[in-house]
N, C-alpha and C positions, 0 to 999 in steps of 0.2 A: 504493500500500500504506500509506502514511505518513498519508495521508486518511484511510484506513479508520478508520487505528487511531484516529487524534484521535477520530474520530467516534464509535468503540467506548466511550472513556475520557471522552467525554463523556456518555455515558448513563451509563456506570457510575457516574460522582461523581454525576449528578442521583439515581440509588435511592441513592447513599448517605445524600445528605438527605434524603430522603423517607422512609427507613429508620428515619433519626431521629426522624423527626416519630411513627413507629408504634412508640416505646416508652412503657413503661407504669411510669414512675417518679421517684417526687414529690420523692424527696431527692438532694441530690448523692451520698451516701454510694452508693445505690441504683444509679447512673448509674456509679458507678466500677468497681461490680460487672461490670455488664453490659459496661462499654467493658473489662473485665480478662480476660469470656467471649470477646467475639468476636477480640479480638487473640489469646489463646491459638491460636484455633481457626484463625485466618488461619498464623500460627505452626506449628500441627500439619501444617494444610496442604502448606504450603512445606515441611516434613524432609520431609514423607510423598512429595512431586514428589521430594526431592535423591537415593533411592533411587533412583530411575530415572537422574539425574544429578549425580552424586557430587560436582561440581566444584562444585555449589553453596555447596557446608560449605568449601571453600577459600579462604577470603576474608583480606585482603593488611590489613595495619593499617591502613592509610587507610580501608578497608573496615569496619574494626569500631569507628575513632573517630568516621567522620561517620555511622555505623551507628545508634550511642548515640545522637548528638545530632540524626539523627532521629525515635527513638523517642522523645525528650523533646519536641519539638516535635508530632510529630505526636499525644502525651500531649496535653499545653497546649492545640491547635488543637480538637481532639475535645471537651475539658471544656468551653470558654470557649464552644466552640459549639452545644452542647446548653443551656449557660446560657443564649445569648443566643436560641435558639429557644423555648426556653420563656419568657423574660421579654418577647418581643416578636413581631410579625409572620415568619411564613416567606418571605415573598416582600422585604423589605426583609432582615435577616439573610441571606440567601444572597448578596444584592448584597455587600454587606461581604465577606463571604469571597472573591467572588468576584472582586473590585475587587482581592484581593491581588495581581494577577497586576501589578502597577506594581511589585510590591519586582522580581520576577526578571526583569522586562521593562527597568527601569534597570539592574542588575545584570550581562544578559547586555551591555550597550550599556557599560556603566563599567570592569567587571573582564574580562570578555572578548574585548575588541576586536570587537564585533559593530558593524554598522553601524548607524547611524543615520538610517532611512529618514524620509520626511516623513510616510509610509501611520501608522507606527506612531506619533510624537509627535503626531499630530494624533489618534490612537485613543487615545493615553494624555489626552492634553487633553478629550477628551470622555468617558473613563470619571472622570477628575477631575471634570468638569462634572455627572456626575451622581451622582457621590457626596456635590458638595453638595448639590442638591436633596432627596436621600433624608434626609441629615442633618439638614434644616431642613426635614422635614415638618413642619406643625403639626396640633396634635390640636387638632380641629375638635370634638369632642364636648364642649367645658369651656364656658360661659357667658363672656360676657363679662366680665372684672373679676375672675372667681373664680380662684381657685389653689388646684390640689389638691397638697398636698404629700408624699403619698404615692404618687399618680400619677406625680409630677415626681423622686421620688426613684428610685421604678420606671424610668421611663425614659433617665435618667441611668445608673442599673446596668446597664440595654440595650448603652447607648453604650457603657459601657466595655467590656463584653465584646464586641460587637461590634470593635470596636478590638485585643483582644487576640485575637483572632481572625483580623484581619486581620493581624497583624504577624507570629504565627506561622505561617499556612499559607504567606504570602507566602518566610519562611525555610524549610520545606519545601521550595518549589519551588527556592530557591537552594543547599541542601544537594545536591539531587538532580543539578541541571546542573553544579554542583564537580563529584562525583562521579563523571559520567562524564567533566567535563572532565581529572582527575587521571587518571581511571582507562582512559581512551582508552577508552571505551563498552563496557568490559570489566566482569565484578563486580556488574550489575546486581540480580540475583538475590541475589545476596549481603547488599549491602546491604536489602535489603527484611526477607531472612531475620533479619540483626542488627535490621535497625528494629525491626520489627515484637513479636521476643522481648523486647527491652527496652522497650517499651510496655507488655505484657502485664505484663514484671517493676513498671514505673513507677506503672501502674494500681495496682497490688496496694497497694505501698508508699502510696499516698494512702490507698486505701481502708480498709488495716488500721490506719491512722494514726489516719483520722475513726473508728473502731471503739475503737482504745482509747481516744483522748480524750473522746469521745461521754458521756453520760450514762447512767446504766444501763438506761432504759430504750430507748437506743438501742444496746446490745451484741447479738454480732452471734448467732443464731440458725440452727442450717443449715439446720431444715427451713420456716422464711421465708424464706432466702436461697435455698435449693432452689426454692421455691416462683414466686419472682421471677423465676429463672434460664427457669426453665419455662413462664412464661408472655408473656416475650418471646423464646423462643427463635427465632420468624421473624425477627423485626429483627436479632436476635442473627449469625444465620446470613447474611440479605441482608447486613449491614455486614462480617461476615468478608468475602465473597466479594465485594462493590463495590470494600472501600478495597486487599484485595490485589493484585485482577486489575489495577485502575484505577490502581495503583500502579507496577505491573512494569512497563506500558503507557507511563506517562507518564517513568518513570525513563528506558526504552530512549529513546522520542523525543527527550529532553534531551540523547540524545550524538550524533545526528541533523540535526534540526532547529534554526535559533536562537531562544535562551529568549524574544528580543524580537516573536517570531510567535508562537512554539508555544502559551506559558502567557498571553497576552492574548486567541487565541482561542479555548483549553479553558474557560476560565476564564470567559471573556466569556460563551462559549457555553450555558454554565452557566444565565446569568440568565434565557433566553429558556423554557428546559423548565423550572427552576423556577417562576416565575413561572406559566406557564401552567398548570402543578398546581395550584400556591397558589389561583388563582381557580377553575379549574374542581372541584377536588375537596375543597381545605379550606375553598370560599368564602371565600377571602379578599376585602378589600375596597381598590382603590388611591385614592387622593387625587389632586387634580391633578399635584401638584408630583410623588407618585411615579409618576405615569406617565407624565410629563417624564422623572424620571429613568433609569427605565425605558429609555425609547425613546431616548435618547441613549446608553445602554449599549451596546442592539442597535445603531445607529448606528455605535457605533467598531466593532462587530465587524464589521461592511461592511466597511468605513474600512479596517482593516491587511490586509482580502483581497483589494485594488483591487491 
């Protein structure tokens, strides 16, 4: 059963990237919007289930402070990663995200007394190994000699978002496995419910932010913002229904399974179907190095199933 579901929560985070990749909005302001619809809706979601199951609205303070400070993290991860989609490759970008799974794979081994298999440091060492490869691709398309310094500045801003990206989803996953480990696998629901309202709430508070600070002619418009709202409303809807389900999914495993398997192979898992999209339907294009790094990705996810 516990296979299924990885396997379920592993297609679901892959539409959620891919989800991303099908919205249709050029400015961050734009993107805050949109990431403020679909948490709503995820949101709505979840009360609309707790009528059926009341206990969900019950949730214990531990519940509603690592609640908060998943919605801000999973805030952060969402922003920093539609930046780094847009300013760089989908199939390198996803690796980064996906690579986070070292914060709650050391995590579960350091703070929780999980063991320390040989399968998984030898899987963490070669998703390390291929994180530098992807890091030190070189852009083959510049001349000899030449320096674009607008290029070079572009992809420096990759990097860093990439990197912030990586360091909060990686805390996601370590919020989640606290949480049940506090919460003896109880509450899961719960906390998604708090996450998720306070995303929605955190969206907001950015976006009306970049709205007053804005220029005038970037103030904000409702029948433009209507307009926007309406015509990503599929991505809109796929990212409610990916990052919730995909959410509940991975929370529950976290009080299950150890963090040191679970999230190195969701996570790992990750890079094989992105990937394979990026090429076959965005044409993306790999280098050598990243499809070195690539294949040592898939590698470690062998590697910690042995």
């Amino acid at each position: 059963m516990n296979i299924l579901l990885i396997v379920v929560a592993i297609l679901l985070f892959a539409g959620q990237t891919l989800s991303m990749k099908l919205i249709r909005a050029q400015h961050l302001r734009d993107r805050l919007l949109i990431n403020a619809g679909f948490t709503l809706i995820a949101s709505a979601g979840l009360l609309l289930f707790s009528l059926a199951q009341p206990d969900i609205r019950q949730v214990s303070a531990n519940t509603w402070v690592l609640g908060i400070m998943f919605g801000l993290c999973f805030t952060l991860t969402i922003i920093f990663y539609n930046l780094a989609i847009s300013a760089g490759p989908l199939s390198y970008t996803a690796f980064y995200f996906s690579a986070s799974m070292i914060i709650p794979a050391l995590t579960g081994i350091a703070a929780f007394g999980e063991a320390l298999k040989l399968a998984v440091a030898v899987a963490v060492l070669l998703f390390l190994a291929a994180f530098y490869f992807i890091n030190i691709n070189p852009d083959n398309g510049e001349p000899r000699g030449h320096v674009d310094t607008g290029r070079d500045r572009g992809r420096s801003r990759w990097k860093l978002y990439c990197l912030l990206t990586f360091l909060c989803n990686g805390m996601l996953a370590v919020i989640q496995r606290f949480h049940q480990f506090r919460m003896e696998g109880t509450e899961s629901k719960g906390l998604m419910l708090v996450g998720f309202c306070f995303a929605c709430l955190f969206y907001t508070l950015a976006y009306t932010v970049l709205v007053v600070t804005g220029n005038k002619k970037g103030r904000i418009s409702l029948s433009q913002e209507s307009a926007l709202l309406y015509q990503n409303i599929v991505p809109i809807l796929l990212l409610a229904a990916t990052s919730l389900i995909g959410n509940l999914i991975i929370t529950y495993l976290a009080g299950v399974a150890p963090s040191s398997y679970l999230f190195p192979l969701v996570q790992g898992s990750i890079i094989v179907s992105i990937t394979l999209c990026s090429v076959l339907i965005f044409r993306e294009k790999l280098s050598r190095l990243g499809r070195i790094g690539i294949s040592l990705g898939v590698l470690a996810i062998v590697v910690i199933n042995l």
